[in-house]
C-alpha positions in Angstrom: -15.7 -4.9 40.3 -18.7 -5.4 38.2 -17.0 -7.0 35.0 -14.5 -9.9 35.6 -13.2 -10.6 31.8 -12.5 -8.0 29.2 -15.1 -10.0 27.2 -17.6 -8.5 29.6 -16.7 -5.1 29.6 -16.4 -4.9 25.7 -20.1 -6.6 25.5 -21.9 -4.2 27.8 -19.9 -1.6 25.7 -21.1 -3.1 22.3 -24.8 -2.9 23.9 -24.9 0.8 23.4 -25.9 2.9 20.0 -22.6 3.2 18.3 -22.4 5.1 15.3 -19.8 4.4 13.9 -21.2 1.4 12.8 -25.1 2.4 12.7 -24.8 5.8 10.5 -25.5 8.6 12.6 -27.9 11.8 11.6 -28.6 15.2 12.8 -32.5 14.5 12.9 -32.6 15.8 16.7 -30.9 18.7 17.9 -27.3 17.9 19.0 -26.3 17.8 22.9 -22.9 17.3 25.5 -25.1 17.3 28.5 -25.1 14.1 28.9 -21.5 13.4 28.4 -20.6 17.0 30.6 -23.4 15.5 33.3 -22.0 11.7 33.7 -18.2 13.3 33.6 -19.4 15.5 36.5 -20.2 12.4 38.3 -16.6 11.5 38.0 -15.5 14.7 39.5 -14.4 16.2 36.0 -11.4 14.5 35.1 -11.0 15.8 31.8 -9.8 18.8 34.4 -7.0 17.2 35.8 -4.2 17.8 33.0 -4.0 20.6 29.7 -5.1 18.8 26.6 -4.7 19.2 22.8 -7.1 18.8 20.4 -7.4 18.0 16.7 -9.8 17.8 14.2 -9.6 17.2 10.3 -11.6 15.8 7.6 -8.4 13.8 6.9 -4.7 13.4 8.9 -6.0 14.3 12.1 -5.4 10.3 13.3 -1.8 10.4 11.9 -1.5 13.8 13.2 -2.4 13.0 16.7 0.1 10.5 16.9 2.5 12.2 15.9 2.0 15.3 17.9 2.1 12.6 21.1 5.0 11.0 19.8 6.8 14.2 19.5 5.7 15.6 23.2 6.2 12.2 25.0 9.9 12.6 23.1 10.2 15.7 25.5 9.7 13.4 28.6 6.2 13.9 28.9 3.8 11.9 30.0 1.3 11.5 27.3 -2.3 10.7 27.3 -3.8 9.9 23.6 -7.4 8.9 22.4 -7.8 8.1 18.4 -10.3 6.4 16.6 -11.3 3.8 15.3 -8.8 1.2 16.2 -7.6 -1.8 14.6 -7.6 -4.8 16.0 -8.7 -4.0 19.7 -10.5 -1.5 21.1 -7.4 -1.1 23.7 -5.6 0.5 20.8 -7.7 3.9 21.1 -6.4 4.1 24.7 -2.5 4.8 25.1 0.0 6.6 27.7 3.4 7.3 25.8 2.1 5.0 23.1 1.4 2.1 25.2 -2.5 0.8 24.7 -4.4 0.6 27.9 -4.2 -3.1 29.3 -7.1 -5.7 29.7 -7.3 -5.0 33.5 -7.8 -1.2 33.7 -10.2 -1.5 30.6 -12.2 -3.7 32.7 -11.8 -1.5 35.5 -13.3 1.6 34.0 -16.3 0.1 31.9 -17.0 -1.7 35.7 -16.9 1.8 37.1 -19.0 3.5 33.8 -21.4 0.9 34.2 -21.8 1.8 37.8 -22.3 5.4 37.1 -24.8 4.6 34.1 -26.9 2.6 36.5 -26.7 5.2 39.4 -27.5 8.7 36.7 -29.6 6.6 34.8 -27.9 8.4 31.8 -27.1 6.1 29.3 -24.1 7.4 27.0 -23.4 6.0 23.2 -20.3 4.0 22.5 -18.5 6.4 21.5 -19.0 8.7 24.8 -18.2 5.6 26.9 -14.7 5.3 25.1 -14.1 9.2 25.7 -15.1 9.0 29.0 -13.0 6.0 29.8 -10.3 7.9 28.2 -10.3 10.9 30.0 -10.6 9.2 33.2 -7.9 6.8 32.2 -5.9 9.9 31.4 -6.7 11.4 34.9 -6.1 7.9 36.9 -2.3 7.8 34.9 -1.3 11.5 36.1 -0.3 12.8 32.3 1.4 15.6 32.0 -1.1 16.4 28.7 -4.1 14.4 26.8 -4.1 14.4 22.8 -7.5 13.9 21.9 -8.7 13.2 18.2 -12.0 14.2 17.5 -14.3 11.4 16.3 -16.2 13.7 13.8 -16.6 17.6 13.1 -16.3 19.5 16.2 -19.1 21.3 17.9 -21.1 18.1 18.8 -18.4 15.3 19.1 -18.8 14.3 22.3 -14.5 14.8 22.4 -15.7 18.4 22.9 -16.0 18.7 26.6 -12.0 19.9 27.0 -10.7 23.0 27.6 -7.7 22.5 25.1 -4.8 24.9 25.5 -4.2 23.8 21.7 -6.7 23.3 18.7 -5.7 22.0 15.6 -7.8 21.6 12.4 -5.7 19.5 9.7 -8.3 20.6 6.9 -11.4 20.5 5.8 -13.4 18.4 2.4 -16.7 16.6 2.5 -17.2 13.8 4.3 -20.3 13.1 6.8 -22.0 14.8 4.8 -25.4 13.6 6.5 -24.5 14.8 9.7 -21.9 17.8 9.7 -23.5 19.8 6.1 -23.0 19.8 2.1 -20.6 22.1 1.6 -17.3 23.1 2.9 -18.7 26.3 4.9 -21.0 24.1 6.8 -18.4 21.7 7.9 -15.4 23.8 8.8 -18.2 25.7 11.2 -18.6 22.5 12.8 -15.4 21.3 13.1 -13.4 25.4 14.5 -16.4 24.8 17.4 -13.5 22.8 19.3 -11.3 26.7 19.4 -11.2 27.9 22.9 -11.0 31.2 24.3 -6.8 32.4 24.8 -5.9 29.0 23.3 -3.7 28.5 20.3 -5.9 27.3 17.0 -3.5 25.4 14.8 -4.7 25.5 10.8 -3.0 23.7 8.4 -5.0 24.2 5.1 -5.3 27.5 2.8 -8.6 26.7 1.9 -10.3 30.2 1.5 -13.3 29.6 2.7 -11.7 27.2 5.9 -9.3 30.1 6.6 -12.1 32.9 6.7 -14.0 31.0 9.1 -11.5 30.1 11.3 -10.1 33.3 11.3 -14.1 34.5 12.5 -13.9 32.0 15.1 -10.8 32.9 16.3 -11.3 37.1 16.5 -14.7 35.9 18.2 -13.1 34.0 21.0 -9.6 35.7 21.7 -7.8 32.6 20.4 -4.7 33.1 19.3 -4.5 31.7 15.4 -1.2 30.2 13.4 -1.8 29.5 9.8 -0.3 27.8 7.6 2.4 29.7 5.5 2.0 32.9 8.1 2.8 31.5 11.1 4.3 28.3 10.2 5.6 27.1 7.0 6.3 23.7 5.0 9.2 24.8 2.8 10.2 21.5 1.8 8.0 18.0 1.6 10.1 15.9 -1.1 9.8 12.1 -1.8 12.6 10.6 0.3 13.9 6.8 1.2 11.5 5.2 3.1 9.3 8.4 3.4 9.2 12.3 2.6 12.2 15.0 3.5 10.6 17.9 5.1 11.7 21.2 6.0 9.7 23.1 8.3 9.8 26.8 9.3 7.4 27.2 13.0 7.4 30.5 15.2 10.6 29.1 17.5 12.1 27.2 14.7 13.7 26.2 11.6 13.8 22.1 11.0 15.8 21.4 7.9 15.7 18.2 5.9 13.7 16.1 8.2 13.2 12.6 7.9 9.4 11.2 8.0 9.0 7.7 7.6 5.4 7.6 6.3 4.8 7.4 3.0 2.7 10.3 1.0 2.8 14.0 0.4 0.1 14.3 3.0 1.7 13.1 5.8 4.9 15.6 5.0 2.0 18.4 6.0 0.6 15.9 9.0 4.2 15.6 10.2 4.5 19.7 10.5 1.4 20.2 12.1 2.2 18.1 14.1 5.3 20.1 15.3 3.9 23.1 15.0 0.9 21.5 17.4 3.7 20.3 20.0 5.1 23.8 20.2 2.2 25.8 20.7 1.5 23.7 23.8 5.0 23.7 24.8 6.2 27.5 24.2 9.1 27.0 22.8 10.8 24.9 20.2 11.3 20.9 20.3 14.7 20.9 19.4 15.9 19.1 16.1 17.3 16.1 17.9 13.7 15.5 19.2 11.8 16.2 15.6 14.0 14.0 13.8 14.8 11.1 15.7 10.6 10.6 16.4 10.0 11.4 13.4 12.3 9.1 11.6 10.8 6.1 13.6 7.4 7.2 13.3 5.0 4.9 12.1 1.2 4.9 11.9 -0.7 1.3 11.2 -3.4 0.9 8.4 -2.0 4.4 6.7 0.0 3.6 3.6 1.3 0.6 5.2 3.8 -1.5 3.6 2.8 -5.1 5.0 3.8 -7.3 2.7 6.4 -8.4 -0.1 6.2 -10.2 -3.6 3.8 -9.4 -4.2 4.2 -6.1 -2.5 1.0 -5.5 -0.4 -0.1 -1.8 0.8 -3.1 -0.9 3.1 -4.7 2.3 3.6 -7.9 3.4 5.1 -8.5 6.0 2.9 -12.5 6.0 3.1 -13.2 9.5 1.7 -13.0 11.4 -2.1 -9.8 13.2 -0.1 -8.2 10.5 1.0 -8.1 8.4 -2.3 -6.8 11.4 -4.1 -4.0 11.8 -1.5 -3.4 7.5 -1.8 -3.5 8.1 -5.7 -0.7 10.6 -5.5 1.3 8.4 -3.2 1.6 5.3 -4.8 3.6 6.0 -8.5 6.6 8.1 -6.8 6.6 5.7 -3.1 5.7 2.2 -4.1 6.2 2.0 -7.7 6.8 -1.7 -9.1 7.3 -3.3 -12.7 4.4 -5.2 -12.7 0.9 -5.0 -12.4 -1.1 -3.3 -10.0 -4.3 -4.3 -8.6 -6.9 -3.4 -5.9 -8.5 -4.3 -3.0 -11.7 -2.6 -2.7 -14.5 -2.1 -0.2 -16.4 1.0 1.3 -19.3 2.3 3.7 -22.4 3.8 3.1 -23.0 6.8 2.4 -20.0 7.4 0.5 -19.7 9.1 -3.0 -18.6 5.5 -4.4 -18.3 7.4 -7.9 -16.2 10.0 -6.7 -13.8 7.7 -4.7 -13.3 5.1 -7.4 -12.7 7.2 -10.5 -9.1 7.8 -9.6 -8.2 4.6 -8.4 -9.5 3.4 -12.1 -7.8 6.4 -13.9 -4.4 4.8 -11.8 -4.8 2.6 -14.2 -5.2 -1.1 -11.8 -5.5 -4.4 -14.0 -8.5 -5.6 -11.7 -10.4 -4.3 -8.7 -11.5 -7.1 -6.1 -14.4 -5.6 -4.4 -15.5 -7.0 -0.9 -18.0 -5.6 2.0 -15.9 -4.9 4.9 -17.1 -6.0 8.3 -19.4 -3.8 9.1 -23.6 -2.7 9.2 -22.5 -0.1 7.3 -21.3 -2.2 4.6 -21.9 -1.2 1.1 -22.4 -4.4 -1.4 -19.6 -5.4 -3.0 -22.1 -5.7 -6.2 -22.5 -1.4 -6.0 -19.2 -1.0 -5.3 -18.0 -3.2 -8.7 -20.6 -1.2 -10.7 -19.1 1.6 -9.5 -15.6 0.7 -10.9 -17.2 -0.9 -14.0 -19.1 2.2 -15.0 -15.5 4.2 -14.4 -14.3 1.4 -17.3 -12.0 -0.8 -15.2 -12.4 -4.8 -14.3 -14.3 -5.2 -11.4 -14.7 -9.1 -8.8 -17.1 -9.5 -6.4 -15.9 -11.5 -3.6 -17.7 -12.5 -0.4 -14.7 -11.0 2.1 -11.8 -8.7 2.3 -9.8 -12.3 3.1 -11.6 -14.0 -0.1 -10.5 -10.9 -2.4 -7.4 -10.5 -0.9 -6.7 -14.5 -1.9 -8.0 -13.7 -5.1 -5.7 -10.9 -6.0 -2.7 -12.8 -4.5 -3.3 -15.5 -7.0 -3.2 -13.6 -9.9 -0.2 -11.5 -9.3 3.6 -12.1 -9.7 6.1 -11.5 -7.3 6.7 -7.9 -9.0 3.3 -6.5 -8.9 1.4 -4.4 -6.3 -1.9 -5.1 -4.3 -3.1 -2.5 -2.7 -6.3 -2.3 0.0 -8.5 0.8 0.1 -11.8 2.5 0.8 -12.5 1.5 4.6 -10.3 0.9 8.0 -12.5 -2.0 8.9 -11.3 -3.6 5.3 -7.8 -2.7 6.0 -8.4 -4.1 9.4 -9.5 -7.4 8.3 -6.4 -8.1 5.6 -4.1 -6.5 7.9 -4.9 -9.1 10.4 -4.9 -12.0 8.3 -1.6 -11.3 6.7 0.4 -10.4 9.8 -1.1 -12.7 11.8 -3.1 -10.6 14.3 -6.3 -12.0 15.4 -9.2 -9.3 16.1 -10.5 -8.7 19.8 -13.9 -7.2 18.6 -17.0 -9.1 19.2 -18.2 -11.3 16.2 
């Protein structure tokens, strides 16, 4: 084995061009081969077992867990590959929800590093960790893979499967850079992961989304289920603890189904997510299935209740989308009788305008604003003009931890803190308040 400690594997991993912490750009043209040529080298696993695949501008992280959770509730084995993780790159990894252990981890990157040296082909971070998953996948005989795409479609290195299932959660503008300006642009890029006489799975009405999905489709033979044709969300009500749903699909009628995530988002996330699980299977999941895993469903760093007086929420909303959907969440599911302040840090190359406007029209006493941990950072000094010029009370602090700290000092037992605008943010105060150290590399 060429790596001994996991600390060696994730350093010759961290040696490679990753961009998701180096912003990527579509300055050459785009390119699988050399993903499709080093998988080759491995004899194709990606081959090995039927795979779903899912795509989104937001939800498509929640939605792949769900969709796991949900098929592995069948007795399934079930491969899944998200991004980003947490606190440890092993959490990107899993087999019926289980993160890949320190030993196979090691195992792979010894056997990717092998293959790199042999081919000469030398993949980005990103690619490793697909690779590594669908071989992982492959080694663990799954019965399926769930595979979230890491951005658009067409080009993500994810793209090498032959899904039996596509699904595309919806569509707004984010990687802008890299995937286009405009909503056209981007829902081309991401309906490139449809596949001839598979099932594409689209869970927006978005005009313009649907009329090029619908292209896609006709062009390919893929058979297409839409959102309130094929499958509809007839209920998705504030509930105890989460949302009540009621979802119509093409086997099935779920009535008054328990989600335990909080947001009117994740009602939608939680039906795709059936609806995603019966297109692979061919039939219906059965209500005891739908509402048992989805009553015990839970998805980290997502509207996450993680503290208590004061009440303390994270959420890696990172996008104009995703604060609007955190926005609408927090009056109905986390309302409190004091004060509410915020958390707030954010990557480049984000619309900081657009993002903090609604978080200051929410109507937060203070905004603490940090640079998460990350290249990508964007200084906490832009971020606090940002909020100023929106008219609300903006801190600079040095780190999430140092803002967190901050906040917690000046709130009561009956007010709210809540951490936005990046996952490596949420990351960092998630860790330090429940006490889970980070495995990345410093």
């Amino acid at each position: 084995m060429r790596f001994t400690t996991y600390e060696q594997a994730l350093s010759w991993l961290e040696s490679h061009v990753d961009f998701e912490r180096v912003a990527p750009n579509r300055g050459v043209d785009p390119t699988l081969a050399p993903i499709v040529d080093t998988l080759g080298m491995l004899a194709d696993p990606q081959d090995d077992y039927p795979t779903i695949h899912i795509t989104g501008t937001n939800g498509k992280g929640t939605t792949t867990t769900l969709t796991s959770a949900l098929l592995s509730a069948t007795g399934l084995r079930v491969g899944t590959f998200t991004s980003p993780d947490l606190h440890a790159i092993n959490e990107r990894i899993a087999v019926n929800g289980e993160p890949i252990d320190d030993e196979s981890f090691i195992s792979l990157l010894s056997r990717l590093a092998d293959v790199e040296e042999v081919s000469s082909i030398s993949l980005t971070r990103f690619e490793l960790l697909t690779v590594a998953a669908l071989l992982h996948f492959s080694d663990e005989g799954v019965d399926v893979g769930v595979v979230e795409v890491g951005m658009g479609g067409t080009w993500d290195s994810t793209n090498v499967i032959n899904s039996s299932v596509a699904v595309l959660t919806n569509v707004d503008l984010d990687h802008t850079a890299v995937l286009g300006t405009t909503i056209r642009q981007i829902a081309t890029d991401k309906v490139g992961i449809f596949r001839t006489s598979g099932v594409a799975v689209v869970s927006t009405t978005n005009a313009v989304v649907v009329e090029i999905a619908q292209s896609k489709a006709s062009e390919l033979g893929s058979t297409l289920w839409l959102l309130d044709d094929s499958f509809v969300l007839e209920r998705n009500e504030l509930a105890v603890g989460g949302r009540l749903i009621t979802v119509r699909t093409p086997y099935e009628t779920y009535e008054d189904i328990l989600v335990s995530l909080h947001g009117i988002h994740q009602g939608m996330n939680a039906a795709t997510a059936i609806v995603a699980a019966e297109a692979f299977l061919e039939r219906a999941l059965g209500v005891e299935v739908v509402s048992s895993t989805l009553a015990s469903a839970r998805m980290p760093g997502r509207m996450e209740l993680i503290a208590r007086r004061p009440m303390i929420v994270v959420d890696g909303a990172h996008n104009p989308a995703g604060v609007r959907a955190l926005c609408a969440t927090l009056d109905g599911a986390f309302h409190v009788e004091g004060e509410r302040r915020c958390v707030l840090g954010m990557l480049s190359g984000r619309n900081v305008d657009d993002m903090v406007a609604p978080l200051v029209s929410l109507g937060f006493t203070e905004f603490h604003c940090c640079a998460p941990h990350s290249p990508r950072a964007m200084a906490a000094s832009d971020v606090a003009a940002a909020v100023r010029r929106a008219g609300g009370v903006a801190i600079e602090h040095s780190s999430g931890t140092s803002a967190l700290a901050h906040a917690r000092e000046h709130s009561s037992d009956d007010d709210l803190i809540v951490v936005a605008g990046s996952l490596y943010l949420v990351a960092e105060v998630r860790g330090e308040i429940i006490h889970v150290a980070s495995r990345h590399l410093s």
